[in-house]
C-alpha positions as CSV (number, residue, x, y, z in Angstrom):
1,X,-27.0,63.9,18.4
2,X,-29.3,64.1,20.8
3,X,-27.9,67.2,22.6
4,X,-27.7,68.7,18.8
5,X,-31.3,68.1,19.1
6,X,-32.2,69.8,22.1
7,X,-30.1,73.2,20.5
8,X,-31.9,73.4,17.7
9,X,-34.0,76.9,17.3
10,X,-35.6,78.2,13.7
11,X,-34.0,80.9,13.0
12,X,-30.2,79.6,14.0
13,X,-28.0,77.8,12.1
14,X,-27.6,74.4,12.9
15,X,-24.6,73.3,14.5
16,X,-23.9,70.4,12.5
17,X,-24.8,71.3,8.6
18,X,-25.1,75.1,9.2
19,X,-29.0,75.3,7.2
20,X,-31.1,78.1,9.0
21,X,-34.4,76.1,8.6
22,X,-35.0,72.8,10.6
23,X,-38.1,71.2,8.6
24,X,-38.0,67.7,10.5
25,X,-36.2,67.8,13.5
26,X,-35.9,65.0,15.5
27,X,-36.9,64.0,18.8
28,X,-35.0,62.3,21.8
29,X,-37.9,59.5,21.3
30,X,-36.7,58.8,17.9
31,X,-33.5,59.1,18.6
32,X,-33.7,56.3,20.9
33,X,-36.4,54.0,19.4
34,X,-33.2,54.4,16.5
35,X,-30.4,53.4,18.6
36,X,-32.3,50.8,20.5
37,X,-32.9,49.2,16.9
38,X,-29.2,49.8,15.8
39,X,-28.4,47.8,19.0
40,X,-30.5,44.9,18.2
41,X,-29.4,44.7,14.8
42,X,-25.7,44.9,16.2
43,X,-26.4,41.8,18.8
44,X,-27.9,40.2,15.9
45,X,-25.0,40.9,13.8
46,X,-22.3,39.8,16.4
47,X,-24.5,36.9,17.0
48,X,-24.9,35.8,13.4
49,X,-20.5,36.7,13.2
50,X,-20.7,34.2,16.1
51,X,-22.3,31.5,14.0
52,X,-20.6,32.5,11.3
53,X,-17.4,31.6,12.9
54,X,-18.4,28.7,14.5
55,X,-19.4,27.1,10.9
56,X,-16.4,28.3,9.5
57,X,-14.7,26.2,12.2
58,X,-15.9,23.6,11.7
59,X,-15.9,23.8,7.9
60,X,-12.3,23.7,8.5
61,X,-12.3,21.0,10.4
62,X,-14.0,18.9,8.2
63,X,-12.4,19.9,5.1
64,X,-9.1,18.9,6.9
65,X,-10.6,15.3,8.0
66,X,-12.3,14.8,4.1
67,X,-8.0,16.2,3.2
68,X,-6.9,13.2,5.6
69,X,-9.5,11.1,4.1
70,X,-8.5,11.4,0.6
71,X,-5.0,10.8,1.5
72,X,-6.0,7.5,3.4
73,X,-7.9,6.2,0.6
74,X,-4.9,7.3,-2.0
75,X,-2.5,5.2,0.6
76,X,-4.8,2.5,1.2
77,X,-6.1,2.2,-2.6
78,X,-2.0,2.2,-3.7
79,X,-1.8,-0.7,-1.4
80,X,-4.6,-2.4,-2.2
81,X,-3.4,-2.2,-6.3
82,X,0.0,-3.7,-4.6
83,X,-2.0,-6.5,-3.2
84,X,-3.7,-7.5,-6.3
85,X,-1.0,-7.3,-8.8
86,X,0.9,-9.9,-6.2
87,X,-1.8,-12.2,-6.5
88,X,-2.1,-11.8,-10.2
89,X,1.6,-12.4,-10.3
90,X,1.1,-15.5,-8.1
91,X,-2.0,-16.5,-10.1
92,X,-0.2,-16.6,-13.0
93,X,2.9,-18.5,-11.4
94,X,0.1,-21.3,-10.7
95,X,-0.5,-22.9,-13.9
96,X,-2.8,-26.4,-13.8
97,X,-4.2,-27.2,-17.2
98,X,-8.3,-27.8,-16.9
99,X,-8.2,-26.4,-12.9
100,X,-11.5,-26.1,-11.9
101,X,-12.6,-24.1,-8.0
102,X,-15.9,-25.7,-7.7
103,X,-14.2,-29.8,-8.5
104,X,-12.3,-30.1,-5.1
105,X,-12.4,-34.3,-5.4
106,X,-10.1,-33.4,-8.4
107,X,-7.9,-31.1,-6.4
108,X,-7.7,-33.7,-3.4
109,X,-6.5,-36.2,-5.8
110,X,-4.1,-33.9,-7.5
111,X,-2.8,-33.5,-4.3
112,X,-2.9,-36.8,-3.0
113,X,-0.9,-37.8,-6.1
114,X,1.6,-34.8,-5.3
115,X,2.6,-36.3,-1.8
116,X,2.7,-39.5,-2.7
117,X,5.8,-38.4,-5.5
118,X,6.9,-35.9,-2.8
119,X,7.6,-39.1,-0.5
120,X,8.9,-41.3,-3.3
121,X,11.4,-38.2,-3.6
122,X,12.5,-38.0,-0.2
123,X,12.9,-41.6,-0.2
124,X,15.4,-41.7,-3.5
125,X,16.7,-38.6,-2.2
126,X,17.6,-41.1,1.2
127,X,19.0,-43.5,-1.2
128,X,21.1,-41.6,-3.2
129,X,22.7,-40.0,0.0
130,X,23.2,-43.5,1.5
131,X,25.0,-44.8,-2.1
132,X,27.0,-41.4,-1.7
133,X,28.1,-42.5,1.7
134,X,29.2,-45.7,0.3
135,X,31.0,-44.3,-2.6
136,X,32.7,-42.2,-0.1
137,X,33.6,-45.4,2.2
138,X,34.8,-47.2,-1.2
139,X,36.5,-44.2,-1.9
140,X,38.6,-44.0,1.2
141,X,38.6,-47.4,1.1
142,X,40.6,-47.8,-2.4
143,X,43.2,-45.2,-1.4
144,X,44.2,-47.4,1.6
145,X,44.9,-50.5,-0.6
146,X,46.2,-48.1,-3.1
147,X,49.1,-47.1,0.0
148,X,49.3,-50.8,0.5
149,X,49.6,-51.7,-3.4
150,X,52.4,-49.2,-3.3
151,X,54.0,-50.6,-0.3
152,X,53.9,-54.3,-1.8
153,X,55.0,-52.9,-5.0
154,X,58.2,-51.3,-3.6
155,X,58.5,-54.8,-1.2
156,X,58.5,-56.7,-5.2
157,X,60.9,-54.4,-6.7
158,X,63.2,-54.6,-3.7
159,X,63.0,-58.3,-3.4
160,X,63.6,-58.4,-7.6
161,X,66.4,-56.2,-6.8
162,X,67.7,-58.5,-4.4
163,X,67.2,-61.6,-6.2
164,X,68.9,-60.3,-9.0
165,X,72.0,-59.1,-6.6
166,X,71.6,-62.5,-5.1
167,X,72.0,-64.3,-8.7
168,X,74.5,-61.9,-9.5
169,X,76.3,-63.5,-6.8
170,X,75.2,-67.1,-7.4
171,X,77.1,-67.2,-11.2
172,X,80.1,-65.1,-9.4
173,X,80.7,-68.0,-7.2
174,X,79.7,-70.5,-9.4
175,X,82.6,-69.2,-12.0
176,X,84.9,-69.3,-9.2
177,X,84.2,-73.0,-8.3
């Protein structure tokens, strides 16, 4: 523009619009004081494009860590709701008529009571396992003399069978005398 300026005569046409009169013409001087304030504004506007950019950054960034957030919480609140319906359901496996938090002398009995039937428990469980042994034993035991029952019983019945050959024999010679 500036050299459009400096061509400018009334009288001629202007090079850039053609008009024959030039009412306001412009100087060099305004010319400049012009661009020098386009310039400025321009530095201002890459600089405030610059912050622009930079907030936009880092609104992205935190949008993503409030997204990861939100999906920690959903993962950690569905585990927590886990958590407590396990101990409702164990809370209402545990059922103790009149139970009562703040009366531990009543719980420490409770419990005492509880180990003492626990013991007696593992000590008729003992018992039982030691009759089991001896029903076993008795078992085993019964079998044998069954065997040896047998084996007397077929002794008997041969010794009948010989006594009754031997009579047999007896009235056979006591004909023939």
């Amino acid at each position: 523009l500036s050299q459009y300026i400096l061509n400018l005569h009334d009288g001629e046409p202007c090079p850039l619009c053609g008009a024959m009169e030039h009412p306001n013409i412009m100087h060099d001087t305004d010319l400049s004081e012009e661009n020098d304030a386009l310039d400025a504004s321009r530095a201002l506007w890459t600089k405030e494009e610059s912050a622009l950019r930079k907030l936009e950054n880092e609104l992205t960034t935190a949008a993503q860590y409030l997204t990861d957030k939100f999906e920690q919480e959903k993962s950690l609140t569905a585990e927590l709701d886990l958590i407590v319906a396990k101990k409702d359901n164990h809370n209402l496996t545990f059922q103790w008529a009149d139970f009562d938090k703040a009366d531990r002398n009543r719980f420490e009995n409770q419990k005492s009571t509880i180990k003492q039937l626990e013991d007696i428990i593992t000590d008729k469980e003992l018992n039982i396992k030691k009759l089991r042994s001896t029903i076993q034993l008795t078992r085993e035991n019964a079998i044998k003399y069954e065997k040896s029952l047998d084996e007397l019983k077929n002794q008997v019945q041969i010794i009948d069978a010989n006594m009754i050959q031997n009579l047999s024999q007896v009235k056979v010679l006591t004909h023939l005398s």
